[in-house]
N, C-alpha and C positions, 0 to 999 in steps of 0.2 A: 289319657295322657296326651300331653300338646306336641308335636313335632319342636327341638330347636331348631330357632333360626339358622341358618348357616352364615357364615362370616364372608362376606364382600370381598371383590374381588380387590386388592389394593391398588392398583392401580383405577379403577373408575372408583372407589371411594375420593382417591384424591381427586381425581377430575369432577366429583360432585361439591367436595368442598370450597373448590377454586370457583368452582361455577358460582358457586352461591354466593361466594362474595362481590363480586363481579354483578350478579342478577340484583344486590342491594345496593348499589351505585345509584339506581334509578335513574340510569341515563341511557340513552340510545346503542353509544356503542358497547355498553357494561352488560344490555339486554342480547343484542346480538352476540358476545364474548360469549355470554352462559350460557346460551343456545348452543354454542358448537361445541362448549365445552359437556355438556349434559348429555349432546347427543356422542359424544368421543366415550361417554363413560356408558351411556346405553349398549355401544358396540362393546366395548369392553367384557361387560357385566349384563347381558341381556335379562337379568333375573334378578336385579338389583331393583325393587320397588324406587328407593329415594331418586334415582339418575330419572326415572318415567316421570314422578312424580316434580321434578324440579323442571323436566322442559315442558310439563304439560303449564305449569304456572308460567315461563318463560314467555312461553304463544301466547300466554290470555295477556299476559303484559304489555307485550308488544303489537296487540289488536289495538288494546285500551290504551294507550300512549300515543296510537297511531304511527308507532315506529318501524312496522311489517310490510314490505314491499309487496306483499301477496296475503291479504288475511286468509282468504278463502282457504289457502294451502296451510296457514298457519291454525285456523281452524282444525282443520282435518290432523296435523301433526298434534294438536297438543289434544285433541279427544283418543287420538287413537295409543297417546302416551298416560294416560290418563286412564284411560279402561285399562291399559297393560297394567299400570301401577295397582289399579282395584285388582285382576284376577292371584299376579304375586301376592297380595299381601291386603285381603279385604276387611282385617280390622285395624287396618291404619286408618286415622279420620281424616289424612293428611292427603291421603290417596281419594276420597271423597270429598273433599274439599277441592283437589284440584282440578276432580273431572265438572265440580260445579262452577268453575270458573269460568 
């Protein structure tokens, strides 16, 4: 029998949903917005998969667009959000997709 999910914390749920709208602007400061907002919902909800999962994709965005004042950091933030999101919640594909980002 599978463990349920447990239900997110509401407030970083909201603060992943805002992120993400923000993270599809595909603009510089719409990438930097959803970064602090993902990482607002990370502190929140440190067990929440989506909040890891959304600022590890934020970092590869913002390497790749060249909008990261510091890849090297941004690197390391968005693998080290990215393995969190795999160990919460390792058959999410979404969570392995963003640590392959």
């Amino acid at each position: 029998c599978e463990a349920r999910r447990r239900l997110p914390e509401p407030l970083a749920w909201d603060l992943v949903r805002r992120g993400m709208w923000h993270f599809h602007r595909i603009a510089r400061d719409g990438h930097r917005a959803a970064r602090e907002l993902f990482r607002q919902a990370c502190a929140a909800d440190p067990d929440l998969p989506e909040a890891h999962i959304w600022l590890a994709r934020t970092s590869a965005g913002l390497i790749a667009y060249g909008w990261s004042g510091d890849p090297e950091a941004a690197v390391k933030e968005g693998m080290e959000a990215a393995s969190r999101a795999i160990y919460l919640d390792g058959k999410d594909p979404y969570a392995h997709y963003a640590f392959a980002s």
